[in-house]
Every structure is written in structure tokens, then in C-alpha cells.
C-alpha positions in Angstrom: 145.2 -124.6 -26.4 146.9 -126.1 -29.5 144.5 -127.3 -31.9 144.9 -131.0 -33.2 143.6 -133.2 -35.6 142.0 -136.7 -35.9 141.7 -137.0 -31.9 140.9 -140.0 -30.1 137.8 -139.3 -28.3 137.5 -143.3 -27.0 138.8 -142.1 -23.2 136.8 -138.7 -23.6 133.6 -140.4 -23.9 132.0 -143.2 -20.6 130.7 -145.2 -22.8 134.1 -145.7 -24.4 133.1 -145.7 -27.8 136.3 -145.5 -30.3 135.5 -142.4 -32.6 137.3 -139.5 -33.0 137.1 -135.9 -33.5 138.5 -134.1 -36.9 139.4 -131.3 -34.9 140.0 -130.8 -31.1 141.4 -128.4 -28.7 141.1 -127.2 -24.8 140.5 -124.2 -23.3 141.5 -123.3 -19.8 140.3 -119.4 -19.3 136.9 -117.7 -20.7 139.9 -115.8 -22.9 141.6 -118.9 -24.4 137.8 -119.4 -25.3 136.8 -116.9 -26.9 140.4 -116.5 -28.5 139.5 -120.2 -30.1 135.7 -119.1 -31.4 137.6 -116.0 -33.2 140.2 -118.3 -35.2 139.1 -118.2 -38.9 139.5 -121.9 -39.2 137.0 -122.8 -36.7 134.2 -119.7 -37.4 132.4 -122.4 -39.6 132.9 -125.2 -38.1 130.3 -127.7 -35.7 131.5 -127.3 -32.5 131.0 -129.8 -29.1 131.6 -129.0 -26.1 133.0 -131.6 -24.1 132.9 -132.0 -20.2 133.3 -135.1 -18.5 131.9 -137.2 -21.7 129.3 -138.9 -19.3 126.3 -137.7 -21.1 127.1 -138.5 -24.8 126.5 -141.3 -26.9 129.1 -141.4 -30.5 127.5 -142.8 -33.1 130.0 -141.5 -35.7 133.4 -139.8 -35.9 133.0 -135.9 -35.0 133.2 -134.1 -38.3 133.9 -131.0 -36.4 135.8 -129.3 -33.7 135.5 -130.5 -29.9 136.3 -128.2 -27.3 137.1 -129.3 -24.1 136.1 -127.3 -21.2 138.8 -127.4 -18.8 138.0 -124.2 -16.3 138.8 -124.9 -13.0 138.4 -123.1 -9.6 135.9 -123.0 -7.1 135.5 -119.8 -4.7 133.2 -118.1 -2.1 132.0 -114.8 -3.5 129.4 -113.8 -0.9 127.7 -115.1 1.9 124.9 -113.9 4.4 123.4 -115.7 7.6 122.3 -118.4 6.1 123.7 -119.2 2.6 127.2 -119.2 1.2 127.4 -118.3 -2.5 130.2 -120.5 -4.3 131.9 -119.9 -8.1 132.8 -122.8 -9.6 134.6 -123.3 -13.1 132.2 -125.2 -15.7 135.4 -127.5 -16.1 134.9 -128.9 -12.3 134.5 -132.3 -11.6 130.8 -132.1 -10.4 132.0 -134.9 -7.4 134.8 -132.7 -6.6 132.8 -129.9 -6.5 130.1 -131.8 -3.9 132.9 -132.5 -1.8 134.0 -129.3 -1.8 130.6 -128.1 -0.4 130.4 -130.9 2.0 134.6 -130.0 3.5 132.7 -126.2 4.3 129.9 -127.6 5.7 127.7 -126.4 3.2 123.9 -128.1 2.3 122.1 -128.0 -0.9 124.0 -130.3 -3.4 124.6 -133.9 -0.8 121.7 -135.6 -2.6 123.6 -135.4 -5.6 126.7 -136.9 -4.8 128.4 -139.1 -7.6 126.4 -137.7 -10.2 129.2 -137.6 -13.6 130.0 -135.3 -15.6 131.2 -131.5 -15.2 129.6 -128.5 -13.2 129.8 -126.9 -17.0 127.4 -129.3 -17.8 125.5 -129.8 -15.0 122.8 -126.9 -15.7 122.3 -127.9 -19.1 120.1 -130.4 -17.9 119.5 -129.3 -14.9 120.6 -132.4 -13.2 119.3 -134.3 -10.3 118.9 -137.0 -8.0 116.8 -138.3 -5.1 114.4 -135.6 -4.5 116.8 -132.5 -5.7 117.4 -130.7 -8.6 120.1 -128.2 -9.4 117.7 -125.8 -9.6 117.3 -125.8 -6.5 120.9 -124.4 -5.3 121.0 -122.2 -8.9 122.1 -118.5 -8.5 123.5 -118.0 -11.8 125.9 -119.1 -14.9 128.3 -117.1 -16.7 128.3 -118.6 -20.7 130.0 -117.3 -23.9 128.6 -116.5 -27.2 129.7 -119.0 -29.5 129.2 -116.4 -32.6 130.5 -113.4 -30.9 132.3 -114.6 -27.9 130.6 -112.0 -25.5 130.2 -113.3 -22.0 126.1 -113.2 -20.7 124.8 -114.4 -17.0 121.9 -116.4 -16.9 120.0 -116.2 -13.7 117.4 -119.1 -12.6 114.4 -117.7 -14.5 116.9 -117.0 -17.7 117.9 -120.9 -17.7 113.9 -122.0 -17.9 114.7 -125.4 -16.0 112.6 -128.2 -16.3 112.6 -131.7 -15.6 116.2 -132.9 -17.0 115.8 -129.5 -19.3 116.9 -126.1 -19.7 117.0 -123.2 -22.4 120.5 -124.9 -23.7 118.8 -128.1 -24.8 116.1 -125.8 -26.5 116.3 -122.7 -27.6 120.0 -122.0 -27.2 120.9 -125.2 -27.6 124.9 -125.1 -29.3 124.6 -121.2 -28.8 126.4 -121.0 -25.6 129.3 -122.3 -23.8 129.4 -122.7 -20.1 132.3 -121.2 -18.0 131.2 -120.2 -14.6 128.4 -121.3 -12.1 127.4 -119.5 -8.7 125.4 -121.7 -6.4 123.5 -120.8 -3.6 124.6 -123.2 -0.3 123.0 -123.4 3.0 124.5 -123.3 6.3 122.3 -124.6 8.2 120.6 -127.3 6.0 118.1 -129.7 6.8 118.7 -132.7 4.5 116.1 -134.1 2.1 115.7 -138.3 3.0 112.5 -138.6 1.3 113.4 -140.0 -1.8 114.2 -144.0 -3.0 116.0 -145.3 -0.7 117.9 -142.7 1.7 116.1 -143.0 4.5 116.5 -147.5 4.3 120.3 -147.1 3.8 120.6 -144.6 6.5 118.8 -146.7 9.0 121.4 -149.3 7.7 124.0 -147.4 8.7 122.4 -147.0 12.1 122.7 -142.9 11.5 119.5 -141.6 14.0 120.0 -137.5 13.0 121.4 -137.4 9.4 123.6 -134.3 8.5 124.7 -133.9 5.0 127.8 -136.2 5.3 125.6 -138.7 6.2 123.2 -138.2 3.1 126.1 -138.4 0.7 127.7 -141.2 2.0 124.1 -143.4 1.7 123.5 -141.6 -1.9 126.9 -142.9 -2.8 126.0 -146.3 -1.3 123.1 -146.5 -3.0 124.1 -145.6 -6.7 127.6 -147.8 -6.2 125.5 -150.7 -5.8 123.3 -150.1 -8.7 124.8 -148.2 -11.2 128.2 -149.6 -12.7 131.3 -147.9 -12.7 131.9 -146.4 -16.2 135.8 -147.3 -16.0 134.8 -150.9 -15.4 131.7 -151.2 -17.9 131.1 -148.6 -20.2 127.9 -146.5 -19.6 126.3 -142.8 -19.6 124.6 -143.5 -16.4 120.7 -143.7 -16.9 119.7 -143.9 -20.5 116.4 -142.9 -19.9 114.1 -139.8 -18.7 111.6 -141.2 -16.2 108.2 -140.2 -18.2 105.9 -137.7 -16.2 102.2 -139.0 -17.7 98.6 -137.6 -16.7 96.6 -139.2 -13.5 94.4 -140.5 -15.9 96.3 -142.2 -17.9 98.3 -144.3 -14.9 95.0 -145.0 -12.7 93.9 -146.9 -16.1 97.5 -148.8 -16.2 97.2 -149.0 -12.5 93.9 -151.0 -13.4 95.9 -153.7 -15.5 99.5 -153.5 -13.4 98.6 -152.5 -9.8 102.0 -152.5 -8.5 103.2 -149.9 -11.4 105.2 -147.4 -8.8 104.5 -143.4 -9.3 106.1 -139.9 -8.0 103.5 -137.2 -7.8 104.3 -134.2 -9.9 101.3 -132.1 -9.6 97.3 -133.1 -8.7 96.9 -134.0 -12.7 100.5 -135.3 -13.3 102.9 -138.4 -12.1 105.9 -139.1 -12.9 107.2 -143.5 -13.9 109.8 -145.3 -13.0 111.3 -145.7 -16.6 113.4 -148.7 -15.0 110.4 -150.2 -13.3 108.9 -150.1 -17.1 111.7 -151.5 -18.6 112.3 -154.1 -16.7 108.0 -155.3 -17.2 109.4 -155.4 -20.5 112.0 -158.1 -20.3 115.1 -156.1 -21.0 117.0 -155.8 -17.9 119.5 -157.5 -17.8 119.7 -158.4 -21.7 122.9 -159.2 -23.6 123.5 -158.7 -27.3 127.2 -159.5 -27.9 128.8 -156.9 -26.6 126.6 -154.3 -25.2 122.9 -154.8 -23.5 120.6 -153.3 -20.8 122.6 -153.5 -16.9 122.0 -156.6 -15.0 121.0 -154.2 -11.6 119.2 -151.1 -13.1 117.3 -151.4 -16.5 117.6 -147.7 -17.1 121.6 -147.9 -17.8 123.0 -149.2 -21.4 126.3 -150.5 -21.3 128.9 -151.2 -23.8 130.7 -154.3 -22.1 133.8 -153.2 -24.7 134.3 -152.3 -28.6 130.3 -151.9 -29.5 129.7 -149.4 -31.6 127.5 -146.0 -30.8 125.1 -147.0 -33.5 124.2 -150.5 -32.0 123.5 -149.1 -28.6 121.4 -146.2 -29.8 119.4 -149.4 -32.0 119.0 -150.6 -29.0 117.8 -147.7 -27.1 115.0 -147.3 -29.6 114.0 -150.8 -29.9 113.2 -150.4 -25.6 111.7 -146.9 -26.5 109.4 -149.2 -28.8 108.7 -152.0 -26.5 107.7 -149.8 -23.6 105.9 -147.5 -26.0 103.3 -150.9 -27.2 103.0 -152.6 -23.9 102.1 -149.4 -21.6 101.1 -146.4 -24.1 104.4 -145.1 -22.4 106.9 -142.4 -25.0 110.5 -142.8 -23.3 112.9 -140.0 -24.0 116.6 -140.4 -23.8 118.5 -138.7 -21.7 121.4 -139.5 -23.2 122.6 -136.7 -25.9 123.6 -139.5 -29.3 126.0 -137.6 -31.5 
């Protein structure tokens, strides 16, 4: 828990951007915590939490404290006939923690297998893939008061998810720190192949009855061939929200683009493709110097080594712009740029 000064934050942060923290320290226990949040020489100061790094963009050194979330553990504390309710510490691998679900047998997070990051950070923007959300397998989070260090649980309807949202990237955004997360697992599960391109790479694999091994495997198949490997290529996975517009709106650009692909959300709503958008545009693919727009999915930025934070997010907003005049389109990123 020793505090330190002038950290390196370069192998804290996928993108690998060099930058560094003024001040620094990890915590271990919800008491080593809170024990950090009372010392006098932090009470003022900005503080990041840090998880895995896979979700952050450094424009700038970190003229404040990061605190690394390192709370591990992951433990059954209840069950009933047909779900298993799991603990896990916010400083998890969220892979690890997958697996760990997957070794018991347990369905409700397969679809989001190889998703980076931490299961800290994982509810903050409520994260998902292929047809799931976290939501979905939520219980509830145990999180510490960064002003008075008191521990509160936040159940499903306290968290307010939304689509890549929550009440921490609103509201409460900086107000809390994540330690603990109880999920909801199902024992007997019937996987979700409906989404991109499961049910193709399943039939690839010649799989006729899926289980949740089965699933994981083809997500994993499917985002190792199209997303790069952020220890190869730096990268925060995708950039990009995909944009949820009115009906309206995309039967009018379905007039002028008729292969524009959609996701129902509701009967008034769709949800883009914000890759399919940003590729029309002419950006996939693109390389300036060194950093650009992934040659296999549009949506991910990459840093192909020593850009800087600030040229990447320039470039973010210059294919927020382009998207924004050629389809009427407002991109959000995804990405939080520090």
C-alpha cells in the first residue's frame, strides 16, 4: 500500500501510452482502502481508479493519485435450484472470472468472454457483448465512499444501467470505488447464439447443441480474429458506442444506403453498427504515423507504438466529425480520455 511518486503508468494503460501518475498506490482489502482515502495527503487530491487500464485513453500525465484496485477472490455465497450466486473482488481479471463460471458450470456471463478490463470495472459501464449485458447476471456491488470511506451496496435498480452506462458514469461518477460484485449464475442455462456471428462460427466448429463452453470458445474465436491483442498493438478495444437513432431517422438513410445494417432496440428505436459507419467513411484501416483506425474492425484505435494520447483522441474526434456530416450520425466514445 506504499504510496509512490512520478509512477509509470505506460504498462498500466492498453493503449500503452507513456504518462505517468504524480501519485500512486494499491490497495488490496476494502480496509487498506479506506485507510488510503483517510490519509491527509490524499483527502484533496483527484483520484483514478485504475483496473485493468483497458478502458482509458492518457492524454496527459496524472496530476493526481491513482489507485489501483487489486481485490481479489471469487466465492459462492448462495445458491438455490437454479442459480448460483458468486462474490467476486472488483480487482478480478473479468476473463478469469468468466472462466471461473465456465470450470462450475455456471451460465450467464459465456457471451462475454475476453472482454478486458477488471470485474471492478465491469458494472461501471455495464459491459457487454453479443446479445448480453452484465445487467443481465447483476445481483449487486459493494463500493466505498470516496469522501467518507463508508461501504454502500448497490442493487440492479440502484446502478440505473443503460446501454454502456450506469449511475457511476453519471451521477456518481468519481464518488465511489468498486470492491465487491455478486452475480447471479444459472445452472441450467440455455445459451444466447443470436447475435453477430455465434451461430456461423459454431456451425464452423461443427458444434450441433451448443453449451456454454461452446459459446465462449466461438466468442473468443470471433473477437481474436478481429480485435488486436493489446500486448501486440496498443488499443482500448472498441473506441466507439454503437449509436441507438430513431426508426425514422434510419428508414430515411436506409433510402440513400440500403445495405446500412440495424439491431432493433424498441418499435421507435435502432441501434448502428458504429464500425459499419466508419468504415462508409474511409477510415478503416487508416495510418497516420504511428497510430490509425485497425485494419479488421474500424471501431478500434490503435497506437502502433510511442503516439501520444492527444493524437489518438484528435483522431477520435475527427471520425466523430466525418460520420457526424456524412450520415447525421453523433458517435460517443466509449473510451474514458483522461
Amino acid at each position: 500500500m506504499r504510496l509512490q511518486t512520478d509512477f509509470p503508468l505506460k504498462p498500466y494503460n492498453t493503449f500503452g501510452i507513456d504518462v505517468k501518475a504524480r501519485l500512486f498506490a494499491r490497495f488490496e482489502t476494502v480496509e487498506e482502502l479506506q485507510e488510503l482515502l483517510q490519509m491527509p495527503e490524499l483527502k484533496q487530491e483527484q483520484k483514478l481508479i485504475l483496473g485493468g487500464g483497458s478502458n482509458l485513453l492518457f492524454t496527459r500525465d496524472f496530476d493526481g493519485v491513482v489507485l489501483q484496485n487489486g481485490i481479489k477472490g471469487i466465492r459462492k455465497i448462495g445458491e438455490d435450484e437454479e442459480q448460483v450466486f458468486l462474490k467476486a473482488g472488483g480487482g478480478e481479471v473479468w476473463h478469469e472470472f468468466v472462466l471461473h463460471t465456465l470450470n462450475m458450470n455456471l451460465g450467464g456471463v459465456e457471451n462475454l468472454s475476453l472482454i478486458p478490463g477488471t470485474v471492478g470495472a465491469a458494472p461501471l459501464q455495464n459491459i457487454g457483448a453479443y446479445g448480453v449485458e452484465l445487467k443481465d447476471v447483476f445481483q449487486e456491488l459493494e463500493a466505498v465512499n470516496v469522501e467518507t470511506g463508508e461501504v454502500r451496496i448497490f442493487d440492479n435498480g440502484a446502478c440505473r444501467f443503460g446501454y454502456r452506462e450506469s449511475i457511476f458514469k453519471n451521477e456518481l461518477k468519481g464518488q465511489y470505488i468498486v470492491t465487491h460484485v455478486v452475480f447471479k449464475l444459472h445452472k441450467k442455462h440455455r445459451p444466447n447464439t443470436s447475435y453477430g456471428a455465434i451461430i456461423s462460427t459454431l456451425e464452423e466448429m461443427q458444434v450441433q447443441e451448443p453449451s456454454i463452453h461452446h459459446v465462449s470458445a466461438a466468442v473468443c474465436h470471433i473477437r481474436q480474429s478481429k480485435l488486436p491483442d493489446p500486448k501486440q498493438i496498443g488499443n482500448a478495444g472498441s473506441f466507439f458506442k454503437n449509436p441507438e437513432i430513431p426508426l425514422s431517422q434510419y428508414e430515411e438513410l436506409q433510402k440513400h444506403y440500403p445495405a446500412i445494417p440495424s439491431y432493433p432496440v424498441s418499435e421507435t428505436t435502432v441501434k448502428v453498427p458504429a464500425g459499419w459507419l466508419i468504415e462508409q467513411c474511409g477510415w478503416k484501416g487508416k495510418v497516420i504515423g504511428n497510430y490509425g483506425v485497425h485494419k479488421n474492425q474500424a471501431l478500434v484505435l490503435v497506437n502502433y507504438g510511442g503516439a501520444k494520447g492527444e493524437d489518438i483522441r484528435k483522431l477520435a474526434f475527427e471520425v466523430i466529425d466525418s460520420v457526424k456530416e456524412k450520415f447525421g450520425i453523433q458517435l460517443s466514445p466509449e473510451v474514458n480520455i483522461m
